[in-house]
One Martini backbone bead per residue (centre of mass of N, CA, C, O) as a GRO file, in nm:
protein
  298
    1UNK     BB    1   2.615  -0.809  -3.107
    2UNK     BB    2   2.697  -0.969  -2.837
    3UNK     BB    3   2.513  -0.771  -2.648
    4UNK     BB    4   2.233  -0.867  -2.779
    5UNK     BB    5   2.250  -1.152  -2.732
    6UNK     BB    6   2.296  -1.129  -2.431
    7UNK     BB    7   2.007  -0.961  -2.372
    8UNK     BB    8   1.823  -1.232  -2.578
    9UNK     BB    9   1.889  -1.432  -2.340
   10UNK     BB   10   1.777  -1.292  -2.087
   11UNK     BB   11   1.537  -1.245  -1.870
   12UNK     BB   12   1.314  -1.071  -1.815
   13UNK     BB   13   1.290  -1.016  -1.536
   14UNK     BB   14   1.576  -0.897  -1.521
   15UNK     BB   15   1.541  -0.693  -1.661
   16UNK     BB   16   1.297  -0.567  -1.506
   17UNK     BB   17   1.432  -0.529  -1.279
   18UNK     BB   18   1.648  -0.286  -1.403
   19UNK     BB   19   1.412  -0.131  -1.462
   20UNK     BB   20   1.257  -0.101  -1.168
   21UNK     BB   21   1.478   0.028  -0.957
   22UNK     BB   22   1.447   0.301  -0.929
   23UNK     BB   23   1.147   0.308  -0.845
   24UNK     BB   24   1.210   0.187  -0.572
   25UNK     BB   25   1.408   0.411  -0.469
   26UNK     BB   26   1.178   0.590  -0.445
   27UNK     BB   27   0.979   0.463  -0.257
   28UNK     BB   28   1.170   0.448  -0.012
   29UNK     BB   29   1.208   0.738  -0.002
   30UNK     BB   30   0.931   0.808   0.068
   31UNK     BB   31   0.859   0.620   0.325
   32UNK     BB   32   1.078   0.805   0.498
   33UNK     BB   33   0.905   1.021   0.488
   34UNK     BB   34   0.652   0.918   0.592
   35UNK     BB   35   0.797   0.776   0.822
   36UNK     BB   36   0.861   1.050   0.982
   37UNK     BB   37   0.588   1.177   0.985
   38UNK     BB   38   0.480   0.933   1.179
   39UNK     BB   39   0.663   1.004   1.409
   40UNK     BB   40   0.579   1.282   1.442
   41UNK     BB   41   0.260   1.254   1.500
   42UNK     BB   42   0.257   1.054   1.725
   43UNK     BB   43   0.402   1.289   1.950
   44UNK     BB   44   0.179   1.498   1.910
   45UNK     BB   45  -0.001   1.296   2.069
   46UNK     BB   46   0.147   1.199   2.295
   47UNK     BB   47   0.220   1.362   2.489
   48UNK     BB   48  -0.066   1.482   2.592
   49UNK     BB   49  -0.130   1.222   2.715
   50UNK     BB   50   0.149   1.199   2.895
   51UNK     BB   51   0.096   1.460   3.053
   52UNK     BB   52  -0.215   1.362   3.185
   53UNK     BB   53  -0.141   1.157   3.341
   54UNK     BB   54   0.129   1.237   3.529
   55UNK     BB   55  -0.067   1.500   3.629
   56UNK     BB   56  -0.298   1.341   3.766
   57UNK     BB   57  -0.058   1.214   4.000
   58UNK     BB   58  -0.031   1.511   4.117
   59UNK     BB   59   0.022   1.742   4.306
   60UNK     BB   60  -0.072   2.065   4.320
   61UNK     BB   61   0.158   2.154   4.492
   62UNK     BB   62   0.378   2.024   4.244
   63UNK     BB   63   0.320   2.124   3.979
   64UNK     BB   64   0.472   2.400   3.946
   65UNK     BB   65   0.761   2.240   4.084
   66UNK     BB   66   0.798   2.124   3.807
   67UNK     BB   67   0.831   1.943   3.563
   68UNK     BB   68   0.589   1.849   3.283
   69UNK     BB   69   0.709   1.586   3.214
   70UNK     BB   70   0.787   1.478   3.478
   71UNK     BB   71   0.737   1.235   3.711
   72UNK     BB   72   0.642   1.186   3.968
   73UNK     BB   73   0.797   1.063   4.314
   74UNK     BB   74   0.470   1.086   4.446
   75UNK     BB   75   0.204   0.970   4.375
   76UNK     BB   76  -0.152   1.035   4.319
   77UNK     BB   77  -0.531   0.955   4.400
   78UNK     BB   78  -0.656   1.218   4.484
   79UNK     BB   79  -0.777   1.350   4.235
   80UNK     BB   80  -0.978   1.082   4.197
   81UNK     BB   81  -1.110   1.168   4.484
   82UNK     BB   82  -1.209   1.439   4.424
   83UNK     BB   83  -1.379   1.401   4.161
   84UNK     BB   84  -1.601   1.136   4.270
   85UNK     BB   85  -1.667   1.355   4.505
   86UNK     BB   86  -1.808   1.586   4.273
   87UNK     BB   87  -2.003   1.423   4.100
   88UNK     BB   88  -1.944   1.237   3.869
   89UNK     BB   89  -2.153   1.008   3.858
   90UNK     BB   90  -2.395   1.197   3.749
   91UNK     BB   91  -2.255   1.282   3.511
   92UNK     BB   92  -2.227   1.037   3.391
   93UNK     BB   93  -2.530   0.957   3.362
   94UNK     BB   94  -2.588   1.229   3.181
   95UNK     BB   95  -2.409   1.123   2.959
   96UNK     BB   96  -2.553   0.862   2.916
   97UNK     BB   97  -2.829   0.951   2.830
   98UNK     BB   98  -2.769   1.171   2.626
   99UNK     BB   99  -2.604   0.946   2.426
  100UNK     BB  100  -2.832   0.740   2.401
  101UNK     BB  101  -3.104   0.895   2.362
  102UNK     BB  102  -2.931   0.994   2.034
  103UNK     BB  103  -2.851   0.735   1.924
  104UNK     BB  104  -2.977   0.565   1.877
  105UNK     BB  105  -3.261   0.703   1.709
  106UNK     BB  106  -3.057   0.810   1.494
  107UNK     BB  107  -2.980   0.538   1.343
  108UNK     BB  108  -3.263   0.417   1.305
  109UNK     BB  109  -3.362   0.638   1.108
  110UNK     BB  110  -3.118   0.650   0.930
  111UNK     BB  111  -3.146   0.390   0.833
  112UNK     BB  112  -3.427   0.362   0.705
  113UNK     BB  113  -3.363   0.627   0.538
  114UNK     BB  114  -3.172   0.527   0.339
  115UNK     BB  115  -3.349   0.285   0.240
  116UNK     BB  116  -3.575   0.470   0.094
  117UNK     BB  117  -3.402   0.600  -0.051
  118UNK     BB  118  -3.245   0.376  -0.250
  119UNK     BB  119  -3.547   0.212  -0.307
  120UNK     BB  120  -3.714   0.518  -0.402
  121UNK     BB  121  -3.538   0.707  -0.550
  122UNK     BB  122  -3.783   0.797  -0.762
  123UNK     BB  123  -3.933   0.969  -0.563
  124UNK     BB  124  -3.990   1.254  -0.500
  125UNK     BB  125  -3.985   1.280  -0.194
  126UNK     BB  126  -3.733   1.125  -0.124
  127UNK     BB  127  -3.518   1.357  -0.285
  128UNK     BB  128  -3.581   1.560  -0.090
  129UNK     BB  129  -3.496   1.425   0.166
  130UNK     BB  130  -3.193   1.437   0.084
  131UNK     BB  131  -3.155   1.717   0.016
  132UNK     BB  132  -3.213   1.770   0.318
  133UNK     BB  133  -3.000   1.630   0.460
  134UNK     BB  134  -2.779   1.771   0.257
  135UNK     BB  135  -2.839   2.040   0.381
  136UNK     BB  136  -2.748   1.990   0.716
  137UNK     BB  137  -2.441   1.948   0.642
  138UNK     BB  138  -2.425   2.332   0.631
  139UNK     BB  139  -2.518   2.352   0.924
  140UNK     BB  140  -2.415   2.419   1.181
  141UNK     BB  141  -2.440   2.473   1.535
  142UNK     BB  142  -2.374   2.763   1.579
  143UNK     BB  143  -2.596   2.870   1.366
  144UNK     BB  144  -2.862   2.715   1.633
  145UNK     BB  145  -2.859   2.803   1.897
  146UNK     BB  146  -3.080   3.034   1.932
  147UNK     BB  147  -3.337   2.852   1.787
  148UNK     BB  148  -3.284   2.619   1.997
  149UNK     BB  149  -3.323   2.786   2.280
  150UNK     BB  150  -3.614   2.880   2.187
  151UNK     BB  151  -3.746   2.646   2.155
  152UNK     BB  152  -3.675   2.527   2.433
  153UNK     BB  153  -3.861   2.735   2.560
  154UNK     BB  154  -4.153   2.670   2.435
  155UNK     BB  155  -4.120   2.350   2.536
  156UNK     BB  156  -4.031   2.338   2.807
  157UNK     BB  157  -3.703   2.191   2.856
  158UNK     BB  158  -3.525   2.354   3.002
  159UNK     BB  159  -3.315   2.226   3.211
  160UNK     BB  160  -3.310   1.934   3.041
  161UNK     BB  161  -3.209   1.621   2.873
  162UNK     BB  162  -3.400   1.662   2.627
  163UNK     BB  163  -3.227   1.945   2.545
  164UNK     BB  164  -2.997   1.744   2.443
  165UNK     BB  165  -3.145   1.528   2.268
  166UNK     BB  166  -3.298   1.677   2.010
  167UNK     BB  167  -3.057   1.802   1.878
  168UNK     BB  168  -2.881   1.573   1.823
  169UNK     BB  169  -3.070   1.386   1.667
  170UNK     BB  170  -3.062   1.626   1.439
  171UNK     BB  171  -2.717   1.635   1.379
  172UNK     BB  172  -2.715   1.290   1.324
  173UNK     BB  173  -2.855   1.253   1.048
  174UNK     BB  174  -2.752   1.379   0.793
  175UNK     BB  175  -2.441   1.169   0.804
  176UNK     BB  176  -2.587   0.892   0.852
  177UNK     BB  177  -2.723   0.892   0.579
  178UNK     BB  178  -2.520   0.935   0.377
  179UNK     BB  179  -2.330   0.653   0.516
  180UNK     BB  180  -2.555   0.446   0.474
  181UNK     BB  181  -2.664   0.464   0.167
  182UNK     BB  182  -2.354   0.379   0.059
  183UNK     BB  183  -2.414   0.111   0.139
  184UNK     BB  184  -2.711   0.043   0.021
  185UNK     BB  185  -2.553   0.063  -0.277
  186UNK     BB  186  -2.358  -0.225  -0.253
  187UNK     BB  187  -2.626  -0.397  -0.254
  188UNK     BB  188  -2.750  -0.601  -0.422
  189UNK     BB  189  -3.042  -0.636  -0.609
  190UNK     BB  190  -3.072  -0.962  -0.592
  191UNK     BB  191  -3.131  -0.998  -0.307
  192UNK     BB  192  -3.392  -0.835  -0.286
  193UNK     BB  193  -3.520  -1.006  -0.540
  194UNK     BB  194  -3.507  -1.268  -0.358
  195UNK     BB  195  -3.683  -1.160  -0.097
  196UNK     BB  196  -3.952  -1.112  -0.274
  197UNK     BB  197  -4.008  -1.335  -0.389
  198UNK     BB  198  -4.049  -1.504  -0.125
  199UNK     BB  199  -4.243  -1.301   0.047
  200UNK     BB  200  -4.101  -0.973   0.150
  201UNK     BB  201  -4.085  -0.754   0.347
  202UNK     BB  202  -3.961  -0.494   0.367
  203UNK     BB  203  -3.922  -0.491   0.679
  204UNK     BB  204  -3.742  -0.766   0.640
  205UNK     BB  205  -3.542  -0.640   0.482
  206UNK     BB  206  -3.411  -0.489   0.631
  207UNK     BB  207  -3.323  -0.672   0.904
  208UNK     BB  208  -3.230  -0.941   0.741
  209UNK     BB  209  -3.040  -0.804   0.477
  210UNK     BB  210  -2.927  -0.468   0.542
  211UNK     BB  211  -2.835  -0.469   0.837
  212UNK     BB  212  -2.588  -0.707   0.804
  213UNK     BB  213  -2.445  -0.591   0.554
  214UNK     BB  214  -2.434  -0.280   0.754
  215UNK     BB  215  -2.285  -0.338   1.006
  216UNK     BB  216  -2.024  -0.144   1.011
  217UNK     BB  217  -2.180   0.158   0.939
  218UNK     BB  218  -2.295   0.135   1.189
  219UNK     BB  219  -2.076   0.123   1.388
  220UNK     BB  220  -2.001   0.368   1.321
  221UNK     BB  221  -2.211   0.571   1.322
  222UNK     BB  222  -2.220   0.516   1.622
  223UNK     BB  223  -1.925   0.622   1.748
  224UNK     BB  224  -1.955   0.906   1.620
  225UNK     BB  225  -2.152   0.989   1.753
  226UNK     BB  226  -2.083   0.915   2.050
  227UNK     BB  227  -1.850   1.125   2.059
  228UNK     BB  228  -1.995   1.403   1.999
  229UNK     BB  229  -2.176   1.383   2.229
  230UNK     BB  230  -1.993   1.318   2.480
  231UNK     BB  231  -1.796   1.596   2.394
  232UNK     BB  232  -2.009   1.815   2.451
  233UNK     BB  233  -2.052   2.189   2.501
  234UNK     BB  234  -2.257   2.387   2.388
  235UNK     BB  235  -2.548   2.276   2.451
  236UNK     BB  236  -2.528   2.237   2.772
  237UNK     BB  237  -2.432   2.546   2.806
  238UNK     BB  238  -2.701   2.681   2.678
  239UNK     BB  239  -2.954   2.439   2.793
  240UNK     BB  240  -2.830   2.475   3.090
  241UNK     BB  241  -2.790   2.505   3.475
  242UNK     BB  242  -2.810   2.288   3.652
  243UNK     BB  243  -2.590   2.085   3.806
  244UNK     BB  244  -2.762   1.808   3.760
  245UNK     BB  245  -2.730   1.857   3.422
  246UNK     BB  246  -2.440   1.809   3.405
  247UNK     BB  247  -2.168   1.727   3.181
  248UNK     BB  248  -1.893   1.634   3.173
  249UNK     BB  249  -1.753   1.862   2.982
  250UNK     BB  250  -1.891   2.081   3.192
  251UNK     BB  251  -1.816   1.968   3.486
  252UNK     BB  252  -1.486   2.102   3.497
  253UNK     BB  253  -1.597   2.360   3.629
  254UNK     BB  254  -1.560   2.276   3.899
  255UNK     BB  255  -1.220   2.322   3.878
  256UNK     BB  256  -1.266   2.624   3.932
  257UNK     BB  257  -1.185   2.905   4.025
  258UNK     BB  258  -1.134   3.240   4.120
  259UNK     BB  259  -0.797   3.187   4.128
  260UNK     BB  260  -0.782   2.913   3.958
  261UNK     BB  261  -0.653   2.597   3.897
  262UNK     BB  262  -0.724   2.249   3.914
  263UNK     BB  263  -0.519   2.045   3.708
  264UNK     BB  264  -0.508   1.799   3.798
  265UNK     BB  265  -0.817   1.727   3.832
  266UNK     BB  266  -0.858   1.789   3.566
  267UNK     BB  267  -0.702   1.553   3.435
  268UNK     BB  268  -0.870   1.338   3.614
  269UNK     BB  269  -1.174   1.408   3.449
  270UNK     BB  270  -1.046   1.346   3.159
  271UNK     BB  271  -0.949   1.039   3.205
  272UNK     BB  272  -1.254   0.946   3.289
  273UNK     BB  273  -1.412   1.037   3.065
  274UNK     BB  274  -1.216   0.850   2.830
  275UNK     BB  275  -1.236   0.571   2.882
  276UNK     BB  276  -1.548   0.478   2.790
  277UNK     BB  277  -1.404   0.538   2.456
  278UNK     BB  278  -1.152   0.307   2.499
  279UNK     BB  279  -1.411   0.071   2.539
  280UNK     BB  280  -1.528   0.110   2.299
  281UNK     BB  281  -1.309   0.074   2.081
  282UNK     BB  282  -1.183  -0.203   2.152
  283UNK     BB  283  -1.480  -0.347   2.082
  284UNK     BB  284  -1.489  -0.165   1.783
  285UNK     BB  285  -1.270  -0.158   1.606
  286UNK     BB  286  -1.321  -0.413   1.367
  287UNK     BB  287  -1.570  -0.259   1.258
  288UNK     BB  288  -1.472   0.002   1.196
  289UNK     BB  289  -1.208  -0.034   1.009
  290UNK     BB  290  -1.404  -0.180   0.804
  291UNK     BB  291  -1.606   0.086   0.769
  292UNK     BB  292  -1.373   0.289   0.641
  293UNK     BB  293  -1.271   0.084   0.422
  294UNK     BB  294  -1.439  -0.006   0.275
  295UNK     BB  295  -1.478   0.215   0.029
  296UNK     BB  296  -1.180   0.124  -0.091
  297UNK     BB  297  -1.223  -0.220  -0.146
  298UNK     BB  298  -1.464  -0.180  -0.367
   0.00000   0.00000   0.00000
């Protein structure tokens, strides 16, 4: 009788905290297992960074009588200026025009489109191109490799930057339509109808009420276009043959010779490839995240 009085004396929070106690050892317990996991995966990641950058610091010379973890003691820039000067401004110039524009176009159109899909959802004919969008997302690149061949073949684009912007564009708006189209559908329909009342036509409703409010998804989708085209290495190996016409990751078979591999080399021209997509990331990090996360916190 006297443990229930003193236990009906006791505050409820502290009762609740003994109560509590083991759930939160175990959230612990799992904590350091998340922990232990996410320092593992760091490694896995980080090495083979610390790896090429490095690596592109020793001489040729040097790479094989060397342990490949181990830093030279005696850096060189010497594989970067070997790099620039095998044409590698051309390629950087020719990844940066295919790479804006395929992502422009893209993007400007699915977001157009996204608002069509969203806004007239009732008509039949926009809830087909809906289906076409999302029926394109279950088909490859590669399983579209030849019949793009041939039509760049018939429209005499072959060999020229133009035919490696047209399937871009094409591969990219999919994707971009689908997480476009879910983001202007978290857009309140008062704000649409009070721009209506205003006297405003869709045209300005896309652009001064859609465009800021869907401004994170825009730059999610703008930066995810541009690393994968920017990364692209199948479309320039089959539809381009001219060295002008190569781009950065098509450029790196510059330094494969006939019975070896300039490994510096090579990986002094993926860390100058890489630089421009950590310089995109830099600036755009905090629309990016803000980007990925809206849908979880709404």
């Amino acid at each position: 009788m006297s443990t229930t009085l003193t236990e009906s004396r006791r505050p409820r929070k502290a009762l609740d905290r003994e109560r509590r106690r083991p759930s939160h050892q175990a959230a612990r317990r799992r904590n350091w297992v998340g922990g232990l996991a996410g320092w593992l995966w760091l490694v896995v990641v980080a090495v083979p960074l610390y790896w090429t950058l490095i690596t592109s610091l020793k001489a040729q010379s040097h790479y094989y009588a060397s342990n490949p973890l181990v830093p030279s003691g005696d850096p060189t820039l010497e594989n970067y200026r070997l790099v620039i000067e095998s044409d590698f401004l051309r390629y950087f110039v020719n990844s940066v025009v295919v790479t804006a524009g395929a992502v422009v176009p893209a993007v400007v159109f699915s977001f157009m489109a996204a608002y069509a899909i969203v806004r007239g959802w009732r008509m039949r004919v926009l809830r087909a191109m809906n289906g076409l969008f999302l029926t394109g997302l279950a088909i490859p690149l590669q399983a579209t490799v030849i019949p793009v061949y041939l039509i760049i073949i018939r429209l005499h684009l072959y060999d020229n930057l133009l035919a490696l912007i047209l399937p871009s564009i094409a591969f990219a708006i999919p994707l971009s339509v689908l997480v476009l189209a879910n983001f202007i559908r978290d857009v309140p329909n008062e704000l649409f109808d009070s721009m209506r009342v205003d006297g405003a036509t869709e045209w300005t409703t896309l652009w001064r009420l859609a465009a800021p409010l869907t401004r994170p998804a825009i730059l999610t989708v703008t930066i995810f276009n541009a690393l994968t085209i920017w990364n692209g290495f199948l479309l320039p190996l089959v539809l381009t043959q001219s060295p002008d016409r190569r781009t950065l990751p098509l450029a790196l078979w510059t330094f494969q010779g006939q019975y070896g591999v300039n490994v510096p080399a090579v990986l002094a021209a993926v860390v100058l490839t890489t630089l421009p997509v950590l310089i995109l990331y830099a600036f755009g990090r905090r629309q990016l995240l803000s980007g990925l996360t809206a849908g979880f916190s709404r």
